[in-house]
PQR file of N, CA, C, O and H, with PARSE charges and radii, in Angstrom:
ATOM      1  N   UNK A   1     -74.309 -69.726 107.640 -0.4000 1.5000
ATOM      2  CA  UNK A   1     -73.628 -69.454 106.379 -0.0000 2.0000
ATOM      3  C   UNK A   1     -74.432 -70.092 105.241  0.5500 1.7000
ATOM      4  O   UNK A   1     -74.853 -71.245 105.161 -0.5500 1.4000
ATOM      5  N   UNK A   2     -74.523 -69.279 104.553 -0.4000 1.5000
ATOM      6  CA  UNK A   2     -75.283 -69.954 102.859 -0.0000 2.0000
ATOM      7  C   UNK A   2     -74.616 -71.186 102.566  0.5500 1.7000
ATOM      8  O   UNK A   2     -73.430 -71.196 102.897 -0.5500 1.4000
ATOM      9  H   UNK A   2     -74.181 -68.342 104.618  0.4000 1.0000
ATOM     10  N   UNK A   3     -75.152 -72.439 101.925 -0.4000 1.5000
ATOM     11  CA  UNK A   3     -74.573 -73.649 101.578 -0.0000 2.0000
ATOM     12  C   UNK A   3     -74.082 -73.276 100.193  0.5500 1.7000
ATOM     13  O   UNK A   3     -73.210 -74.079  99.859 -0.5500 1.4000
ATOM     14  H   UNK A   3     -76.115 -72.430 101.656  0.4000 1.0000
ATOM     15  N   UNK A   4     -74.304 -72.386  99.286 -0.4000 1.5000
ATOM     16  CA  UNK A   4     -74.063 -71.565  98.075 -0.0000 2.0000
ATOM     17  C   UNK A   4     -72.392 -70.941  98.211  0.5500 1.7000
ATOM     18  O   UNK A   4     -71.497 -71.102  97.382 -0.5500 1.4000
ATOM     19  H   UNK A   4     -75.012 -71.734  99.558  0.4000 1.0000
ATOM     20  N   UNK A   5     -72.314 -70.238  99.447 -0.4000 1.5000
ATOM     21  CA  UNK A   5     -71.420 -69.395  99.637 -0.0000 2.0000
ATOM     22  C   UNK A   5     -70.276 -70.589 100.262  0.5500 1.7000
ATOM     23  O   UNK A   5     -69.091 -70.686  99.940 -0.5500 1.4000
ATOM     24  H   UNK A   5     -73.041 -70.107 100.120  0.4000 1.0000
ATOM     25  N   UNK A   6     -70.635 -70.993 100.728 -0.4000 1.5000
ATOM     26  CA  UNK A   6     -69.245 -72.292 101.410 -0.0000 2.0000
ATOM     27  C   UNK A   6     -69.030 -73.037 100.102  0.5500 1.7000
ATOM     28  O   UNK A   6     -67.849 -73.064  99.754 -0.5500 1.4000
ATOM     29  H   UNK A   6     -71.597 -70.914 100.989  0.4000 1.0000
ATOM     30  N   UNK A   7     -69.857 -73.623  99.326 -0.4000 1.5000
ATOM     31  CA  UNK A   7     -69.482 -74.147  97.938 -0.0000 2.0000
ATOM     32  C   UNK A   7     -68.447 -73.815  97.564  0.5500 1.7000
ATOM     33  O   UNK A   7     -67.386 -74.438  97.562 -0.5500 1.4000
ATOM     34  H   UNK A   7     -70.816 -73.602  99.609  0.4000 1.0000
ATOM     35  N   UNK A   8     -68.765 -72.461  97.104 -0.4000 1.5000
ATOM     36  CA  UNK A   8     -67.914 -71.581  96.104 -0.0000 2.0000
ATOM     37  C   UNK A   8     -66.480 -71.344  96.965  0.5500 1.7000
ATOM     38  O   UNK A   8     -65.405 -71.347  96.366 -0.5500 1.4000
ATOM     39  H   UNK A   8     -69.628 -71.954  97.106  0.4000 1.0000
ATOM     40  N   UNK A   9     -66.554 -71.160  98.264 -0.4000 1.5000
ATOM     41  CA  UNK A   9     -64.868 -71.251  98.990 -0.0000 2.0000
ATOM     42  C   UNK A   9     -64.455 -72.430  98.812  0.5500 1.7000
ATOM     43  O   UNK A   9     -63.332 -72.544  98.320 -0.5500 1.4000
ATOM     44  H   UNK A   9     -67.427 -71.158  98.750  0.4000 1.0000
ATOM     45  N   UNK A  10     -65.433 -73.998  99.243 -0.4000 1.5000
ATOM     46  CA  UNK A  10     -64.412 -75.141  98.869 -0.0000 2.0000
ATOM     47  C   UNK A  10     -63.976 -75.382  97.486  0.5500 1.7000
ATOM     48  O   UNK A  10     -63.096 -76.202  97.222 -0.5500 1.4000
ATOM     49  H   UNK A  10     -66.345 -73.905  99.643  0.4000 1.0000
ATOM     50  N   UNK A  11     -64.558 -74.704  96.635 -0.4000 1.5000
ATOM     51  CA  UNK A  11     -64.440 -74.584  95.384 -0.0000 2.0000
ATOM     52  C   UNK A  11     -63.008 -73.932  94.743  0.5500 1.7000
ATOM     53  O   UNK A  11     -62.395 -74.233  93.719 -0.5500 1.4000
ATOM     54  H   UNK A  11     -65.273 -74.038  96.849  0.4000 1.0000
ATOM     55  N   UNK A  12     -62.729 -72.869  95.829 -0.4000 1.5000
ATOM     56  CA  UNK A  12     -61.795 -72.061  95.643 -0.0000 2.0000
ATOM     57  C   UNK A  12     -60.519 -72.549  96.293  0.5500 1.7000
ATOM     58  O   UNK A  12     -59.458 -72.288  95.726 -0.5500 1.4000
ATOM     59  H   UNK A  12     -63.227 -72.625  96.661  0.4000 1.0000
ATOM     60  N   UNK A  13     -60.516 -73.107  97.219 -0.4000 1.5000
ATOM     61  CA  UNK A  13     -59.825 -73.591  97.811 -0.0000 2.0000
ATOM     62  C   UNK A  13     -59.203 -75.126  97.695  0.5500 1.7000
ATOM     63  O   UNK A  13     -58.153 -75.522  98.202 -0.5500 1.4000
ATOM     64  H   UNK A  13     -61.378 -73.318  97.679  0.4000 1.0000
ATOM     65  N   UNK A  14     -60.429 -76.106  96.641 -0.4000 1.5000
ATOM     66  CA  UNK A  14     -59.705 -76.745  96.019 -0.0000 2.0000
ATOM     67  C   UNK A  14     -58.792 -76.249  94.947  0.5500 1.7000
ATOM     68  O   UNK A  14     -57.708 -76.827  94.857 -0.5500 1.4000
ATOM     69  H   UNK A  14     -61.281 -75.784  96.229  0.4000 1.0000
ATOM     70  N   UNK A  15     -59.004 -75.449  94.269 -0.4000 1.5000
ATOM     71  CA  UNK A  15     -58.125 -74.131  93.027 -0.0000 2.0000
ATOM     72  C   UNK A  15     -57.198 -74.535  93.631  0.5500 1.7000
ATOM     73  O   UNK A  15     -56.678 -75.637  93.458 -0.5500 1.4000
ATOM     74  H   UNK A  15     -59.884 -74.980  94.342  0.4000 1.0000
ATOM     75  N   UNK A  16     -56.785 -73.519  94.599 -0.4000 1.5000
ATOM     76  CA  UNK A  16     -55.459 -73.335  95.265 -0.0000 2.0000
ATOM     77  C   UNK A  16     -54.677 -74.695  95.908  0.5500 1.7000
ATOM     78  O   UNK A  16     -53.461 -74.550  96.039 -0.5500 1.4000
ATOM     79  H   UNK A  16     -57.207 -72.623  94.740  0.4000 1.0000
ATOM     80  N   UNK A  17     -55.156 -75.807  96.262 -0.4000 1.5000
ATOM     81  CA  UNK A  17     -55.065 -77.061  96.716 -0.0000 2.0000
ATOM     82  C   UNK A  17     -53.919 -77.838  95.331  0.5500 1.7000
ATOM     83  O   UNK A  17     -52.850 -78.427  95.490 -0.5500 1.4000
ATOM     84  H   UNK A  17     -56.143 -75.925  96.156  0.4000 1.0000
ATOM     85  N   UNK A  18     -54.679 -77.532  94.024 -0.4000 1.5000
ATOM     86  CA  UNK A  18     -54.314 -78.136  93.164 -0.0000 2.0000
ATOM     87  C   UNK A  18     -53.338 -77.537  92.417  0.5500 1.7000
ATOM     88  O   UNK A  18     -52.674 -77.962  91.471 -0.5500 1.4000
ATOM     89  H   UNK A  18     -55.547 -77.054  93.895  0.4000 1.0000
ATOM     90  N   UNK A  19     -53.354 -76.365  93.050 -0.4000 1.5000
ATOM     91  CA  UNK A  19     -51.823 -75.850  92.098 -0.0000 2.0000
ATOM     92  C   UNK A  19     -51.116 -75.855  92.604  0.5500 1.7000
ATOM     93  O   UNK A  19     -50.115 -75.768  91.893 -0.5500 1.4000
ATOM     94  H   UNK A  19     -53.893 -76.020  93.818  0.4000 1.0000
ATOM     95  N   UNK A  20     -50.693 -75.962  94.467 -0.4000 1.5000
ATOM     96  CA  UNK A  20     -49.801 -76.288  95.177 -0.0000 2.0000
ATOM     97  C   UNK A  20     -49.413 -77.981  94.452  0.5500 1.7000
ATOM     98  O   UNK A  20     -48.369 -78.337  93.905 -0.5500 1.4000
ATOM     99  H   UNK A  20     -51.507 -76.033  95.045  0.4000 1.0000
ATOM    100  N   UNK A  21     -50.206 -78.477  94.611 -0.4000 1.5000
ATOM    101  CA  UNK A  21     -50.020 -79.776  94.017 -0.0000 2.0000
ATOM    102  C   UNK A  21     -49.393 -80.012  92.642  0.5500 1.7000
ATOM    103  O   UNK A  21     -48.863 -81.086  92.357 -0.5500 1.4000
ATOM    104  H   UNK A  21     -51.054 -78.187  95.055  0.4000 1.0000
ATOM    105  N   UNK A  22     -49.461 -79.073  91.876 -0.4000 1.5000
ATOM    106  CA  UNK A  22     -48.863 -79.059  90.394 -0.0000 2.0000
ATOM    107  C   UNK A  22     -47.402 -78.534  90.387  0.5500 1.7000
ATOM    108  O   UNK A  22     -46.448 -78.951  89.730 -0.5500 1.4000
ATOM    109  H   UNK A  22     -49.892 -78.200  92.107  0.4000 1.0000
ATOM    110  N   UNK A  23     -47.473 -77.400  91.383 -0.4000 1.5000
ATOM    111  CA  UNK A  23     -45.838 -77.398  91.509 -0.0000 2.0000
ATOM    112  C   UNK A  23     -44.838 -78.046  92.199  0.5500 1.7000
ATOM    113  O   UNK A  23     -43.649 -78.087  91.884 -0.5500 1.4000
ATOM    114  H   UNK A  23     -48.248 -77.062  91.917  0.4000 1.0000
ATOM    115  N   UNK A  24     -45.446 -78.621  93.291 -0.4000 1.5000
ATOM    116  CA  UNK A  24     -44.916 -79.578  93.834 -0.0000 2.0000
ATOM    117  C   UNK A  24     -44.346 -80.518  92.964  0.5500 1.7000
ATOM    118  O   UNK A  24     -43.141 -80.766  92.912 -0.5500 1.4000
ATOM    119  H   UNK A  24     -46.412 -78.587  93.548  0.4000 1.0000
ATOM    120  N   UNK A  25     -45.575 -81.250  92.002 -0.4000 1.5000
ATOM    121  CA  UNK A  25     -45.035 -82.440  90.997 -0.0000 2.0000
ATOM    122  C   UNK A  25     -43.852 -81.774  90.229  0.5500 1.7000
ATOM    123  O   UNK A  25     -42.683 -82.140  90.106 -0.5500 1.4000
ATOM    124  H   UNK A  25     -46.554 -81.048  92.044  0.4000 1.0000
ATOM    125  N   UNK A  26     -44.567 -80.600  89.711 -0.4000 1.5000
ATOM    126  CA  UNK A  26     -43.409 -79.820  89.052 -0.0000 2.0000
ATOM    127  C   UNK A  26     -41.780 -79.866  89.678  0.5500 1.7000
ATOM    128  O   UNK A  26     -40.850 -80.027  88.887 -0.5500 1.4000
ATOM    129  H   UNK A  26     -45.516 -80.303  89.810  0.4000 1.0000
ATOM    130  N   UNK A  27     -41.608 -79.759  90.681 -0.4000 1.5000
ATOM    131  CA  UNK A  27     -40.761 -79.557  91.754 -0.0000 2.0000
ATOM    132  C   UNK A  27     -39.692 -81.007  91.905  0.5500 1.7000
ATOM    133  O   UNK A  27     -38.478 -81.131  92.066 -0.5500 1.4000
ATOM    134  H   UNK A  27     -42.363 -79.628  91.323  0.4000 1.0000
ATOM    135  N   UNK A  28     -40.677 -81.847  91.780 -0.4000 1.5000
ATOM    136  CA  UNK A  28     -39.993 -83.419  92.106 -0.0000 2.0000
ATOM    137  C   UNK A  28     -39.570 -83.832  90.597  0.5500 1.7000
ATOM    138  O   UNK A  28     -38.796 -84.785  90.516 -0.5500 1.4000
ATOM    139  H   UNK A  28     -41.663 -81.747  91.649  0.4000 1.0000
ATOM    140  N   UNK A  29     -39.983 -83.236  89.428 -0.4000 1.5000
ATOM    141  CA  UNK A  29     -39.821 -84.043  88.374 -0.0000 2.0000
ATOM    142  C   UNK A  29     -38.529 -83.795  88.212  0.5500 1.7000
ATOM    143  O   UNK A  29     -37.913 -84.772  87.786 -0.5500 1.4000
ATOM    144  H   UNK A  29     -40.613 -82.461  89.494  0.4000 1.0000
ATOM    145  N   UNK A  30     -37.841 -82.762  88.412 -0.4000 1.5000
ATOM    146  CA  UNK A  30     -36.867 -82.245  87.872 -0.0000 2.0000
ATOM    147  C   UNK A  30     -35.855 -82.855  88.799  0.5500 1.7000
ATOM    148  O   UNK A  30     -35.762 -82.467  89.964 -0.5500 1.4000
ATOM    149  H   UNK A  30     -38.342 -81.969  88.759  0.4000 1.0000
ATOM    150  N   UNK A  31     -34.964 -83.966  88.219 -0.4000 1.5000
ATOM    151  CA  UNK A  31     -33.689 -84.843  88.946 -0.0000 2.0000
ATOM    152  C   UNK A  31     -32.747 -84.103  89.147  0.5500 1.7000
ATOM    153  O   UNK A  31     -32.197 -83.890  90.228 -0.5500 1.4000
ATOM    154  H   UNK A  31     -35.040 -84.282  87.273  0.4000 1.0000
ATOM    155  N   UNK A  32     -32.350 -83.403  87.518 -0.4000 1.5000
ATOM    156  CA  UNK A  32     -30.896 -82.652  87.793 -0.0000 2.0000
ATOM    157  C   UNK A  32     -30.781 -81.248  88.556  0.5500 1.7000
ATOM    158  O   UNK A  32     -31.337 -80.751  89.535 -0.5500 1.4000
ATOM    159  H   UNK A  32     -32.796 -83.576  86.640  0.4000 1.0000
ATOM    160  N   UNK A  33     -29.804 -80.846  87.650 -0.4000 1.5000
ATOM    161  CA  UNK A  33     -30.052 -79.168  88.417 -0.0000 2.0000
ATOM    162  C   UNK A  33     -30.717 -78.313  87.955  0.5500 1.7000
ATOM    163  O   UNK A  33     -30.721 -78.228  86.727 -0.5500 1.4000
ATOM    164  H   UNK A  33     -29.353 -81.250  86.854  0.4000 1.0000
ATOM    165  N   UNK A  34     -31.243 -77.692  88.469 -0.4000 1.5000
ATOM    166  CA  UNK A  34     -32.157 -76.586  88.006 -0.0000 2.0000
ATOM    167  C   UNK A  34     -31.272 -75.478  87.070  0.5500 1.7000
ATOM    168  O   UNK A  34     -30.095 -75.257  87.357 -0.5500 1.4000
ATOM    169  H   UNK A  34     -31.239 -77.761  89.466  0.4000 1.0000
ATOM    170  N   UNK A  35     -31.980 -74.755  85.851 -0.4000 1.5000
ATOM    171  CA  UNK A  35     -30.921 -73.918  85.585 -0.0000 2.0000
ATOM    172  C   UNK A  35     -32.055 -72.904  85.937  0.5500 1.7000
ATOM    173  O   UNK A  35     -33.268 -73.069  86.066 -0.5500 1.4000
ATOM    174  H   UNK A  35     -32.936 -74.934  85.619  0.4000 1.0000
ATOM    175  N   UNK A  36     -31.040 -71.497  86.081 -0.4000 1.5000
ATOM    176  CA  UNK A  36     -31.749 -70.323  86.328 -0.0000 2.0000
ATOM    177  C   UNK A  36     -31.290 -70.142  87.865  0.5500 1.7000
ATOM    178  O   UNK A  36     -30.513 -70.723  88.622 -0.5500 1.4000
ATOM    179  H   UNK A  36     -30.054 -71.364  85.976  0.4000 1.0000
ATOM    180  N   UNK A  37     -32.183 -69.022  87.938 -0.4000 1.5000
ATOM    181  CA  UNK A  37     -32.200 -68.631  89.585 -0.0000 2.0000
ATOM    182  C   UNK A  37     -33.307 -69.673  90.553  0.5500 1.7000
ATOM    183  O   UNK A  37     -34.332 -70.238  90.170 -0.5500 1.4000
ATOM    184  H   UNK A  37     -32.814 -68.550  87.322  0.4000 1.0000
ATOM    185  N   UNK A  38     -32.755 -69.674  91.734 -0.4000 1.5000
ATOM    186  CA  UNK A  38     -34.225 -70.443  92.489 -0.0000 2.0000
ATOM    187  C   UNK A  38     -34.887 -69.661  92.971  0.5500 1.7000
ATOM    188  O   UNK A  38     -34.389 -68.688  93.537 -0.5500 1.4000
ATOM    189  H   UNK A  38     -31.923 -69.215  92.045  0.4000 1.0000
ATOM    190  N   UNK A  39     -36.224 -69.855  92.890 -0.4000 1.5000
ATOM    191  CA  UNK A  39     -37.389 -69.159  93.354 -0.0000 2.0000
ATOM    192  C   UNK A  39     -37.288 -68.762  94.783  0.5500 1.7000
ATOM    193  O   UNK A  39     -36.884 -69.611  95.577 -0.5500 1.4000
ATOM    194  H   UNK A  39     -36.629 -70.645  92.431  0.4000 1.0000
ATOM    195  N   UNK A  40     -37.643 -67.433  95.257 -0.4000 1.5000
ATOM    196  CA  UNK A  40     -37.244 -66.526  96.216 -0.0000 2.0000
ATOM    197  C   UNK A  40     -37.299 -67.463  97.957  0.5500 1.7000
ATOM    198  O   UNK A  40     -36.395 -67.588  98.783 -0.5500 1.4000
ATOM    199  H   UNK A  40     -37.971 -66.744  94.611  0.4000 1.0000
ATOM    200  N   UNK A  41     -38.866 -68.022  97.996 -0.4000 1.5000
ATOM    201  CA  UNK A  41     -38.962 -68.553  98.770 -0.0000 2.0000
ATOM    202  C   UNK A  41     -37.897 -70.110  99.432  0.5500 1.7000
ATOM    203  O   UNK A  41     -37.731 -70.432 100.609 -0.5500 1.4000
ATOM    204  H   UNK A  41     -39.601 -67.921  97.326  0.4000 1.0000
ATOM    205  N   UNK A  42     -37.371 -70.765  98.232 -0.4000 1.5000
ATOM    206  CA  UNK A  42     -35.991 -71.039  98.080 -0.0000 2.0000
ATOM    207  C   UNK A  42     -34.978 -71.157  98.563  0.5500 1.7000
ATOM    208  O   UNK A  42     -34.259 -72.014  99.077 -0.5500 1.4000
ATOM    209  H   UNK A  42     -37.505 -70.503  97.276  0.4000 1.0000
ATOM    210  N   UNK A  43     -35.018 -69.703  98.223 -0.4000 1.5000
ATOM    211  CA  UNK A  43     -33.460 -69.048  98.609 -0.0000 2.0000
ATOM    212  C   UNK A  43     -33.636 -68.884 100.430  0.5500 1.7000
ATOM    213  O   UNK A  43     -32.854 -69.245 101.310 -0.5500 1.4000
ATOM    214  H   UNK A  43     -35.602 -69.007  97.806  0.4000 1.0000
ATOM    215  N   UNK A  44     -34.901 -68.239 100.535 -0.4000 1.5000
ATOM    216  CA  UNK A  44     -35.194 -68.284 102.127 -0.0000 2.0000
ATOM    217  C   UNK A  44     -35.131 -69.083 103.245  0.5500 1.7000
ATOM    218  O   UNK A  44     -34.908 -68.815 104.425 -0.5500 1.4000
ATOM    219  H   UNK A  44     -35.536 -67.945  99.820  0.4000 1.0000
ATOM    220  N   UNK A  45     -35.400 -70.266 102.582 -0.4000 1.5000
ATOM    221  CA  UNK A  45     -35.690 -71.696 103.028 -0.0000 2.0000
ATOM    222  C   UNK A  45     -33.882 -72.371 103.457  0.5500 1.7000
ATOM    223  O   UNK A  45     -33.502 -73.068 104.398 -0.5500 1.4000
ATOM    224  H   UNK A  45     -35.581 -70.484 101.623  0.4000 1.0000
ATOM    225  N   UNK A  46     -33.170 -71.798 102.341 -0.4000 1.5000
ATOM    226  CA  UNK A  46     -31.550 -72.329 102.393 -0.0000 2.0000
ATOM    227  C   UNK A  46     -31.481 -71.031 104.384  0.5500 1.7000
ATOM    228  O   UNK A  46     -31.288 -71.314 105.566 -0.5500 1.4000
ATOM    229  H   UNK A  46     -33.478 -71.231 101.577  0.4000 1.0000
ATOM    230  N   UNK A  47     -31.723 -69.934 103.740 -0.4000 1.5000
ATOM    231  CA  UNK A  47     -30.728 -69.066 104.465 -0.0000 2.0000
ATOM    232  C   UNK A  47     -30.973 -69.164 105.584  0.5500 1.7000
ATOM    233  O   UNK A  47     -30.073 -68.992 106.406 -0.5500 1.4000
ATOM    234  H   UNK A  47     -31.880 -69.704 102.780  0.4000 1.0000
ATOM    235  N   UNK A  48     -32.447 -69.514 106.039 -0.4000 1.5000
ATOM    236  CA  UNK A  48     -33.488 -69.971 107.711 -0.0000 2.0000
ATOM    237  C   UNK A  48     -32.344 -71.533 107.885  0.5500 1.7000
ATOM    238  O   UNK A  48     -31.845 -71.896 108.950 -0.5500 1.4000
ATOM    239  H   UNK A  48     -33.178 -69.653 105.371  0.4000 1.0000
ATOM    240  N   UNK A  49     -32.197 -72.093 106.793 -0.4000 1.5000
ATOM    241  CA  UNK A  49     -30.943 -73.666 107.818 -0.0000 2.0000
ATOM    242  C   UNK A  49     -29.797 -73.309 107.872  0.5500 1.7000
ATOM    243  O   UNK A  49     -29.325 -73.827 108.883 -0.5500 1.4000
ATOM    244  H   UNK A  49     -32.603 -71.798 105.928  0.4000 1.0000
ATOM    245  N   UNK A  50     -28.745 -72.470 107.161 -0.4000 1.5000
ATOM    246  CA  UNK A  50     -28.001 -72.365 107.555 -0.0000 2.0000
ATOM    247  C   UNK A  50     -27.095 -71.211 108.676  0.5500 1.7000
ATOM    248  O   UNK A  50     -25.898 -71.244 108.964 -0.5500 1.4000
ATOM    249  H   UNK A  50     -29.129 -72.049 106.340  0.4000 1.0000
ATOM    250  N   UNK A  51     -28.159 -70.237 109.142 -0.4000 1.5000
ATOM    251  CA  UNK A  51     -27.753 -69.155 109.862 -0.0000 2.0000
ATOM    252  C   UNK A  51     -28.736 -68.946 110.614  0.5500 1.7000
ATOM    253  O   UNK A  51     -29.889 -68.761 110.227 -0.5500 1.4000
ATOM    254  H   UNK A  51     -29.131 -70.209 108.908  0.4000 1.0000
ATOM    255  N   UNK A  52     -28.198 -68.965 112.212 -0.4000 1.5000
ATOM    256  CA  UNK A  52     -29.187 -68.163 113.120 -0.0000 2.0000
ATOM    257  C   UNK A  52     -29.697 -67.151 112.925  0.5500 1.7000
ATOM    258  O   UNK A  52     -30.846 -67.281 113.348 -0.5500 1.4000
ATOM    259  H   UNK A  52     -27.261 -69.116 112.527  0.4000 1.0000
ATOM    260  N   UNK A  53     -29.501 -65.696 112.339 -0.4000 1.5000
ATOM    261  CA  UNK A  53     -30.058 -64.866 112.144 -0.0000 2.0000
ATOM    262  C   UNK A  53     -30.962 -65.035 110.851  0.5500 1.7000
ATOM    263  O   UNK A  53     -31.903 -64.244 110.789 -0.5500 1.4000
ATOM    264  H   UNK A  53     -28.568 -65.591 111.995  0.4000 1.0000
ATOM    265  N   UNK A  54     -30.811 -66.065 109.666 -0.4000 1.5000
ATOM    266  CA  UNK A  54     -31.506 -66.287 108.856 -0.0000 2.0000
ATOM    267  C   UNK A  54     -32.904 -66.404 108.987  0.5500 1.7000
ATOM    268  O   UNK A  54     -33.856 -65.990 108.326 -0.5500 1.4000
ATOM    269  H   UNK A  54     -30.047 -66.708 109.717  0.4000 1.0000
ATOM    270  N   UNK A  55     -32.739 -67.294 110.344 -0.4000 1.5000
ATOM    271  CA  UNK A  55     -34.438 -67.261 111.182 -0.0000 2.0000
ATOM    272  C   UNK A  55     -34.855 -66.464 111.143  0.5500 1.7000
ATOM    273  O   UNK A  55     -35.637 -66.253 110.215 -0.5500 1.4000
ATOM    274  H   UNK A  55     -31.966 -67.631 110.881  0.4000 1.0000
ATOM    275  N   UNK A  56     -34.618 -65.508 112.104 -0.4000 1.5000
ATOM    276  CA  UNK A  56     -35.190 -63.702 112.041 -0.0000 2.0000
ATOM    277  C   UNK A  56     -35.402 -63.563 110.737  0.5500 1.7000
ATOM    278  O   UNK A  56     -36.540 -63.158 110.501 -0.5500 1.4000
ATOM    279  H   UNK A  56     -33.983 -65.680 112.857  0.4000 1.0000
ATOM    280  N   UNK A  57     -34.634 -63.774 109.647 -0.4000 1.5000
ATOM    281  CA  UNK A  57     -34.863 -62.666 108.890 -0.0000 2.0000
ATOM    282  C   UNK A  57     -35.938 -63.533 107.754  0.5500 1.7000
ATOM    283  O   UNK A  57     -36.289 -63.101 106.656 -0.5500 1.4000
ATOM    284  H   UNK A  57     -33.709 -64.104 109.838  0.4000 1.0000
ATOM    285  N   UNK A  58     -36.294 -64.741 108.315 -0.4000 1.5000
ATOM    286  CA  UNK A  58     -37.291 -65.312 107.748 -0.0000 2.0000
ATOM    287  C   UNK A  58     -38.283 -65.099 108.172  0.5500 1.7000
ATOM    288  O   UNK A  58     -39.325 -65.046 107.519 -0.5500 1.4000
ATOM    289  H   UNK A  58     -36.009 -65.092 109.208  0.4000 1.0000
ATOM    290  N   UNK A  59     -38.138 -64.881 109.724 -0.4000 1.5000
ATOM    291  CA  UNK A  59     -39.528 -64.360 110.300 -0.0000 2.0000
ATOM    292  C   UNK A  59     -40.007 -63.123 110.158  0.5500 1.7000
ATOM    293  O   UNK A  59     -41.222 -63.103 110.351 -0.5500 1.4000
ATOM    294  H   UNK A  59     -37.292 -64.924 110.255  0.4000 1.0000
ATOM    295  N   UNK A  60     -39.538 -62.061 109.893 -0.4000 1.5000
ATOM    296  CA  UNK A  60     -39.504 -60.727 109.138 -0.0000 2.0000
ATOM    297  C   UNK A  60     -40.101 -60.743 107.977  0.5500 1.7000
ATOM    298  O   UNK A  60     -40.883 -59.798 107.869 -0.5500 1.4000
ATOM    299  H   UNK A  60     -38.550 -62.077 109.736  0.4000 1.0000
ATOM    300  N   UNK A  61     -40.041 -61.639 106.778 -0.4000 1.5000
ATOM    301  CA  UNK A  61     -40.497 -61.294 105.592 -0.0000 2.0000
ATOM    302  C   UNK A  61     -41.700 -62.176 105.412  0.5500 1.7000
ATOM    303  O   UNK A  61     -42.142 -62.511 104.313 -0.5500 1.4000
ATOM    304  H   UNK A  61     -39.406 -62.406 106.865  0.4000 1.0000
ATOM    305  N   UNK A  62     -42.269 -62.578 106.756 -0.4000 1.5000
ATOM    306  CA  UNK A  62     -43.858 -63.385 106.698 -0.0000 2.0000
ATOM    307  C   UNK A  62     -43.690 -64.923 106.580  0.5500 1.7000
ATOM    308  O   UNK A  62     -44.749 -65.543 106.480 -0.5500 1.4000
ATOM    309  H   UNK A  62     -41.910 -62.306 107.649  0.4000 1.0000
ATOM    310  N   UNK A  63     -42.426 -65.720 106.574 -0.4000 1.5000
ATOM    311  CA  UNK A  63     -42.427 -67.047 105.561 -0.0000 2.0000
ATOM    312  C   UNK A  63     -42.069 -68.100 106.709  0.5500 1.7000
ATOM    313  O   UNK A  63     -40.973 -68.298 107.232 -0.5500 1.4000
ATOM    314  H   UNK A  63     -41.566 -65.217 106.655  0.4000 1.0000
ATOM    315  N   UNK A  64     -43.099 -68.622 106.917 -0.4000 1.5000
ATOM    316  CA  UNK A  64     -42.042 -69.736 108.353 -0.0000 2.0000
ATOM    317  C   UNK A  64     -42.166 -70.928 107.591  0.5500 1.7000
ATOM    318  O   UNK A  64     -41.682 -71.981 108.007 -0.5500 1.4000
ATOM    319  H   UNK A  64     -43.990 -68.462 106.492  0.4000 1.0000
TER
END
């Protein structure tokens, strides 16, 4: 592999590293309640703990 071409992926992949990381912070700053809707993945995350079939239907839409 080119040392050029792996650069530019760890390069890219720090990108993506650091914006997981920004929403995350984003994520923790906020004490109270959120207003608005919660973000989809979210909502998925509730419905996979509280219902057996939620699993399935988490495993269905790609998100484990």
């Amino acid at each position: 592999m080119d040392l050029v071409k792996m650069l530019a992926e760890l390069h890219e992949e720090r990108a993506r590293i650091d914006e997981v990381i920004a929403v995350l912070e984003r994520l923790a700053s906020h004490h109270g309640r959120l207003r608005g809707r919660k973000p989809a993945w979210m909502k998925m995350a509730e419905i996979a703990t509280k219902t057996p079939t939620g699993k399935k239907k988490l495993k269905e839409t790609g998100q484990d």
